[in-house]
C-alpha positions in Angstrom: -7.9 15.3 37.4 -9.6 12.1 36.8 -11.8 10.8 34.0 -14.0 9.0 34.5 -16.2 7.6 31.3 -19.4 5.5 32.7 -21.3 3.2 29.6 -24.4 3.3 30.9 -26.8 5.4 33.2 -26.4 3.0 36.1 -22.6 3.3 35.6 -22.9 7.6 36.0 -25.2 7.3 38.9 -23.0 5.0 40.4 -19.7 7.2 39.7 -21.9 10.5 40.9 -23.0 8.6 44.3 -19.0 7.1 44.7 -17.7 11.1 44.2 -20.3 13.6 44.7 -17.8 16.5 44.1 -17.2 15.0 40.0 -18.6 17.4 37.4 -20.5 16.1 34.6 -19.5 17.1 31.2 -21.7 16.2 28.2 -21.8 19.3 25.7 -18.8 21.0 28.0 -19.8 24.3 26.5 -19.4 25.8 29.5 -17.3 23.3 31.8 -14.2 23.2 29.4 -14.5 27.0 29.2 -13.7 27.3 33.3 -11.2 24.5 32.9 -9.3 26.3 30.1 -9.4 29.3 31.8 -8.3 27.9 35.2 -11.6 28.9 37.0 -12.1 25.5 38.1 -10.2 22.1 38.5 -12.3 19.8 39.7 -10.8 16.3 41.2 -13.0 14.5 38.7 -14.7 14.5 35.4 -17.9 12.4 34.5 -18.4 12.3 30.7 -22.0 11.6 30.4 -21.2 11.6 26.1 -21.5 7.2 26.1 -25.0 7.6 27.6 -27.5 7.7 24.4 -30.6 8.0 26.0 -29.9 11.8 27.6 -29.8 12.9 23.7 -32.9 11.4 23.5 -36.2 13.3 23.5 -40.5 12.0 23.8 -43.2 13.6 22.6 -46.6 12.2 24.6 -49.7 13.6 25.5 -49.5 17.6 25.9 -46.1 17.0 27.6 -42.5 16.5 26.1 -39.5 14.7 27.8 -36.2 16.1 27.1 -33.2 14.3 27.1 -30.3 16.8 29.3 -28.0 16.3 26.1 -30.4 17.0 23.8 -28.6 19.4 21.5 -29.7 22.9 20.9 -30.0 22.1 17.2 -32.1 19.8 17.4 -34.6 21.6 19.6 -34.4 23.9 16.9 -35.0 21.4 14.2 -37.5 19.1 15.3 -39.6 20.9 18.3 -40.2 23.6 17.4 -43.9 23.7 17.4 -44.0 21.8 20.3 -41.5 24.1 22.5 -41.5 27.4 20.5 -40.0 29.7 23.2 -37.3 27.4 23.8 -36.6 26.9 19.8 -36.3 30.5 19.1 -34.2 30.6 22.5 -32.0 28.0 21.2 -31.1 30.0 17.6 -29.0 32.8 19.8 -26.9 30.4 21.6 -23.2 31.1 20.3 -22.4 29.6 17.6 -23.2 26.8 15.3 -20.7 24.5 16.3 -21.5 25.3 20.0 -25.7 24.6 19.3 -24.8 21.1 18.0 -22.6 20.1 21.5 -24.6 22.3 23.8 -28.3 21.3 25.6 -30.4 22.3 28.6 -28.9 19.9 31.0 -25.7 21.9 30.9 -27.4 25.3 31.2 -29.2 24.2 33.9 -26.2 22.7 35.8 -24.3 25.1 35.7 -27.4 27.2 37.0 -25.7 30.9 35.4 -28.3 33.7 35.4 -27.0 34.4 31.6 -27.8 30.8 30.3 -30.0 31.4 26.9 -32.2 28.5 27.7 -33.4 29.6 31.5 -36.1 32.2 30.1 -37.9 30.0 28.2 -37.5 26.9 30.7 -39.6 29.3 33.2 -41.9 30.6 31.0 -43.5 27.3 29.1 -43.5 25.8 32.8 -41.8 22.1 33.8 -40.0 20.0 35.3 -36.5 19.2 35.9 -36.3 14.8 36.3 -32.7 14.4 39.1 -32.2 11.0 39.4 -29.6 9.2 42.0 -28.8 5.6 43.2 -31.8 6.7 46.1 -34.4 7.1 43.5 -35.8 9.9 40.9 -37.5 13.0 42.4 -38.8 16.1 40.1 -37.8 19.7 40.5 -40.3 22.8 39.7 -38.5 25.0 37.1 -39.5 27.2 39.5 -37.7 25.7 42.8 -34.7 24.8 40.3 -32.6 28.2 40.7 -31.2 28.8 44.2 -28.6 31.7 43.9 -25.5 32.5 41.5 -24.6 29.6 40.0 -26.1 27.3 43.0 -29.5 25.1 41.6 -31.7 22.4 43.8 -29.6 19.8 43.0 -27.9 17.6 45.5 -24.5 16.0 45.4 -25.2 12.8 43.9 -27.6 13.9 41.6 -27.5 13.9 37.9 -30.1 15.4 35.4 -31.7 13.2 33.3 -34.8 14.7 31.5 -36.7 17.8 31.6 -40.2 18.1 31.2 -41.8 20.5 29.6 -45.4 21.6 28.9 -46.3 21.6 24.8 -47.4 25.2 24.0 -50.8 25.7 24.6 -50.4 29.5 22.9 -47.6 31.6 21.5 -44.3 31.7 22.8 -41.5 34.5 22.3 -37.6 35.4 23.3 -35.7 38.0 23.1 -31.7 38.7 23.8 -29.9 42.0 24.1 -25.9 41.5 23.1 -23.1 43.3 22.4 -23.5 41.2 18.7 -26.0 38.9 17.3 -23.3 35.9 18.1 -21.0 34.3 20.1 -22.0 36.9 22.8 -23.0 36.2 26.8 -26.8 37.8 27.3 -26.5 41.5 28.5 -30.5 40.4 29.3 -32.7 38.3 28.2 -36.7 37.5 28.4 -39.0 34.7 27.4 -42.7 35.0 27.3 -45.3 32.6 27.0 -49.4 32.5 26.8 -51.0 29.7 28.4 -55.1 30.3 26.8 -55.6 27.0 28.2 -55.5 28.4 31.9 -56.1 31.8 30.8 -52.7 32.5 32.4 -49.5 34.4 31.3 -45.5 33.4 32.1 -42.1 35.2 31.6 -38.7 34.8 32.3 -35.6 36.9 32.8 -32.3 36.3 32.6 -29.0 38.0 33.4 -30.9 40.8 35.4 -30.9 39.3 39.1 -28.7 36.4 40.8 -31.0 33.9 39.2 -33.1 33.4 36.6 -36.6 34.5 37.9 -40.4 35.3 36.7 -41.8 38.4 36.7 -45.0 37.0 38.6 -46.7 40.9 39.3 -46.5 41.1 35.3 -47.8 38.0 34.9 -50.3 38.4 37.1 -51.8 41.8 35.7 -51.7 41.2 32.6 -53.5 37.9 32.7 -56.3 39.7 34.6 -56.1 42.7 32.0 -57.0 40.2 29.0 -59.4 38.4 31.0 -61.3 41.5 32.1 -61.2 42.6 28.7 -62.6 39.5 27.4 -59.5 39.7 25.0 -58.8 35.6 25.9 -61.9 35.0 23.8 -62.2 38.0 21.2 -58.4 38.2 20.8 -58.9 42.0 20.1 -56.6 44.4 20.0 -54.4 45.0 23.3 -54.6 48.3 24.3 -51.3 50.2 24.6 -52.0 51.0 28.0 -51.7 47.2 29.0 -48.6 46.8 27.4 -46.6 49.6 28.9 -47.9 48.6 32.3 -46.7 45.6 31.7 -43.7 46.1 30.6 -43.0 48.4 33.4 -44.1 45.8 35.8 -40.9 43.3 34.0 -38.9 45.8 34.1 -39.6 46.6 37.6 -39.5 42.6 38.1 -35.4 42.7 38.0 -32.7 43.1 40.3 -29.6 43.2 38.3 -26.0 44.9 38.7 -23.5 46.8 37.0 -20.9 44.6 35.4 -18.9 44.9 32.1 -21.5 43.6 30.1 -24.1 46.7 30.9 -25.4 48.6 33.7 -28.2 47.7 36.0 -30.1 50.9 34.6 -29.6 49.6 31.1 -30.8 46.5 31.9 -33.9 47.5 33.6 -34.7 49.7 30.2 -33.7 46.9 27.9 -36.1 44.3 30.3 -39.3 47.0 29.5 -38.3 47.3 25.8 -38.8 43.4 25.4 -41.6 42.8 27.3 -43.7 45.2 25.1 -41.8 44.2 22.1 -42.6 40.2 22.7 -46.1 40.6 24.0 -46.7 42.4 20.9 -45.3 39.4 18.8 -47.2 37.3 21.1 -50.4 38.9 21.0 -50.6 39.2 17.2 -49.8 35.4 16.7 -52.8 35.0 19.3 -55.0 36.8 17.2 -53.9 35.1 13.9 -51.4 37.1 12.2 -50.6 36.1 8.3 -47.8 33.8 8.6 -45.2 36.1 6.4 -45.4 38.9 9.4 -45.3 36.0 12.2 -42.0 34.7 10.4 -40.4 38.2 10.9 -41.6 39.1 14.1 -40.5 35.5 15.7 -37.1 36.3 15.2 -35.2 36.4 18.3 -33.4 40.2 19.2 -30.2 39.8 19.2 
């Protein structure tokens, strides 16, 4: 196996265009897992570590750029009113010393339907910035997921940045675990309210192939609030809306039985946070006191 250790972005664009088939390591949170395990020996390694400006992050308008090393802590520490759903996604990722290596560039190359940081990603909305020595194209979160472990990415392409939308409305996520630590997502869900565009997204992890919306949910219940007139009078959501929608996520999956939980128990657990986080969403809409809010934003674990 050969190391290869670029100074500068040019240098690991270069290196990534000169061996397509070298996996980058930054965080290696997940990469020197496989490697210690002897799931995978790649020919060569491309430590991205020397490279200060992926750990870099930019604030501008009503959009944030995020460095792909950006570590989880600080995500926690210094956006989270800017990127709430991705903030409270980043508190159940392992373990300290593995929120202070670990960032969304690695979750999203290695593309696993149980990363922690997919949820969110797809339900504030964004953009994933691949760069290569032919130029600098950007993904749709969307587009980004392509099957188990597979993502839109092509061989000599690294990720630089990811660009996010800053929350327009609340933003929630939730984890089932076998513990509240150190512990692979049995499922997971993100929501988000977008009262700018009257619209609604979610996202679900670890319950189908890839990380995916659950666009009929989405879909209903921003028509429900809008026909309502709940966007302007944040009322109060009737219970009916909630279980339909939480049905509708629920229904949204495709996952399988595995040693982690079966696909029935997923499907339940998938309903049980979707009501559970729209009703922390929904109250923060409508202007909860801030002691409540602080209890109901913590993550389920």
């Amino acid at each position: 196996m050969e190391f290869l250790r670029p100074a500068s972005w040019e240098e690991a664009l270069a290196a990534k265009a000169e061996h397509p088939s070298a996996v980058p390591i930054a965080g290696g949170t997940d990469v020197m897992v496989e490697i210690n395990f002897d799931h995978r020996r790649p020919e060569h390694l491309l430590d991205l570590n020397r490279i200060a400006e992926l750990q870099e992050w930019e604030v501008a308008g009503d959009t944030v750029r995020l460095g792909a090393s950006v570590p989880y802590t600080k995500i926690m520490e210094h956006l989270r009113a800017e990127l709430p759903g991705l903030a409270l996604a980043s508190h159940t990722v392992a373990s300290p010393q593995i929120r202070n290596r670990g960032g969304v560039g690695g979750n999203l190359g290695t593309a696993s339907p149980a990363g922690d940081a997919h949820p969110a990603l797809l339900a504030g909305g964004g953009e994933v910035e691949a760069v290569s020595v032919r130029g600098t194209r950007l993904i749709p979160i969307d587009d980004f997921y392509k099957g188990v472990k597979r993502n839109a990415l092509e061989p000599d392409e690294l990720i630089r940045a990811v660009h996010l939308k800053k929350a327009t409305g609340p933003q929630q996520f939730s984890k089932v675990g076998t513990r509240n630590a150190m512990v692979i997502a049995v499922c997971a869900f993100g929501l988000a309210l977008h009262p700018d565009a009257r619209t609604v997204r979610t996202g679900i992890g670890s319950a189908a192939p890839t990380p995916i919306r659950a666009t009929t949910a989405e879909e209903f219940l921003a028509a429900a609030l809008d026909e309502a007139g709940l966007w302007e009078s944040r009322g109060v959501l009737p219970p009916a809306v909630a279980r339909q929608f939480a049905d509708l996520v629920s229904g949204a999956a495709n996952p399988i039985d595995d040693v982690r939980g079966t696909a029935s128990y997923r499907r339940h657990a998938l309903g049980v946070m979707a009501r559970r986080t729209l009703g922390w969403t929904w109250e923060q809409y409508r202007g909860t006191e801030q002691d409540e809010l602080d209890d109901r934003s913590k993550p389920c674990a």
